[in-house]
N, C-alpha and C positions, 0 to 999 in steps of 0.2 A: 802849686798850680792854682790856675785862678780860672772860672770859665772863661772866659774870654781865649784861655789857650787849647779850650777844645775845639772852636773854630776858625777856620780859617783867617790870615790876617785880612782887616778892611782895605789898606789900601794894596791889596795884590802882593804884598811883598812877605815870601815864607820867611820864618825866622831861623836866623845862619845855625844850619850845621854846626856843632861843639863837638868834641870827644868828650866825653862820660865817664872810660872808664879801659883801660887795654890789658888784655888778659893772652901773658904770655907761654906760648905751646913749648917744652924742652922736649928732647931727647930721652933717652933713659940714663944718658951721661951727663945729663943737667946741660945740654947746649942748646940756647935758645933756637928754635925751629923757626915761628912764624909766633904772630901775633893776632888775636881778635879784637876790632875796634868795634867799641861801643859807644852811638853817637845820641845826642838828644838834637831834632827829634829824634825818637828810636828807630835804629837801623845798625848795620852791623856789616864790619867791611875785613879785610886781613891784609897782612902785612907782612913781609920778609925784613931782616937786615939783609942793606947791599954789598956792606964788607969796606965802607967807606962813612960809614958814620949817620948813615939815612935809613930811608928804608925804601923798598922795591913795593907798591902796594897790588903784589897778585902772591898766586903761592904754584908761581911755574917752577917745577922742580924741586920742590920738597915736599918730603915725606910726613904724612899724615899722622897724627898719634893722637891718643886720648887724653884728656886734659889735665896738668898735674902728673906727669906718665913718672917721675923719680919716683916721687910720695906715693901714690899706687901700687907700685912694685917691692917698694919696703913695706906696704900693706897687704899686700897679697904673701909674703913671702912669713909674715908674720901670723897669717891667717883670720885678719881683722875681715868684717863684714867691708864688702863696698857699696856707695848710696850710688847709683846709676840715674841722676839729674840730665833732665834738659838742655840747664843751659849753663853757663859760667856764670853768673850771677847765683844761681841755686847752689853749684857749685861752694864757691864764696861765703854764703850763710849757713850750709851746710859743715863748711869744717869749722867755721868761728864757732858750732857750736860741737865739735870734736869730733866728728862722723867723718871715715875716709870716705872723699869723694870726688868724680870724676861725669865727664860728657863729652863726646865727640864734638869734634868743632862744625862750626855750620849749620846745630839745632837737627830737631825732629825730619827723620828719614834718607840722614847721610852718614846713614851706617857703612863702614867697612868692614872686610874681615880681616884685615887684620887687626881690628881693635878687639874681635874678640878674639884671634889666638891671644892678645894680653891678658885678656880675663881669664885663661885656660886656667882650672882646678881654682877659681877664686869663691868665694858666696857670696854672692851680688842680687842686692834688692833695688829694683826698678821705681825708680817714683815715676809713675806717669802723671804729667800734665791734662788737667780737669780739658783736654778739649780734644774735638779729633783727631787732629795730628800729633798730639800727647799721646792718646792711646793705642794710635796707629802706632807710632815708633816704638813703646813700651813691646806690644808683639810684634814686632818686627824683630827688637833687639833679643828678646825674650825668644823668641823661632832660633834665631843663630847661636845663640847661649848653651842653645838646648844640648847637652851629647860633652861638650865642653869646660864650660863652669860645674863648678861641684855642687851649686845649687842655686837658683834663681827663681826670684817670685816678682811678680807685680803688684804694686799699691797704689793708690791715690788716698793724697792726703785729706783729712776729713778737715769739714768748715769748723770752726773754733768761734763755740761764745756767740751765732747766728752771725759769725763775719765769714762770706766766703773765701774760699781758697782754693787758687787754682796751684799752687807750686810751693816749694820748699820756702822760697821768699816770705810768700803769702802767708804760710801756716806760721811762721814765728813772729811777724809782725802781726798775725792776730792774737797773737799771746799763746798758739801750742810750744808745748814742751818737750825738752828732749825726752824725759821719761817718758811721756804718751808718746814715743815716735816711736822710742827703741822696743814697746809694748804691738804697735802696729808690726 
């Protein structure tokens, strides 16, 4: 990024809308659900297949699930810790760096319940996001967890090396480790 693209364009004209990045939601039988688009500039939209080779872009009619729900279930079933991220990108850095890991779709504060009967009898550690609605969802999700999950905690990641960090993203691009994570 250059400055110039933290302000607005000169002559009035924003710059086009790209996909980024689409991060697809399965089943617990591995059948793709729905899909999260990830646009620069950032924004974030979803997506059905139509059953004809497209896609439908709303999510009328289908069933909601946490992110990665196959991988979760053979992790919870295994009795591995779960990293309860924000967003699908934290997601994403989070297992490249071998942690099971999961997020409801649509970000901070659209929690269901059924995502946590998924979690029932899981150990699930919350990364909350360094902001208010980071930490608002972290007890939100944390309140519901509560009676359910076989043990759940809230974290925020700490800043690395005087680089701030607000998310799992953050924290390994400022050079934190998986050993200092799995120690938190």
């Amino acid at each position: 990024m250059t400055m110039a693209d933290l302000y607005p364009p000169k002559d009035g004209i924003a710059p086009a809308r790209t996909i980024v990045e689409s991060y697809p939601y399965h089943d617990a039988s591995g059948n793709l659900l729905f899909e999260t688009v990830r646009y620069y500039p950032k924004d974030f939209t979803q997506r059905q297949p139509d059953g004809k080779g497209e896609w439908s872009w709303n999510l009328k009619g289908v069933g909601r699930v946490l992110y990665r729900l196959p991988e979760l279930i053979k992790s919870i079933a295994k009795q591995h810790p779960v990293y309860l991220v924000e967003g699908e990108k934290d997601v994403a850095i989070m297992v490249e760096h071998g942690f099971c890991a999961t997020c409801n779709p649509m970000g901070a504060g659209k929690w269901k319940d059924s995502y946590t009967e998924t979690l029932r009898g899981a150990d699930v550690l919350i990364i909350a996001d360094k902001d208010k609605a980071g930490r608002d969802h972290a007890q939100l999700v944390a309140g519901k967890l509560a009676g359910t999950a076989k043990r759940g905690r809230i974290t925020e990641l700490p800043d690395v090396e005087g680089k701030p960090v607000k998310d799992a993203s953050d924290y390994f691009a400022a050079g934190g480790t998986v050993e200092d994570l799995i120690v938190l």
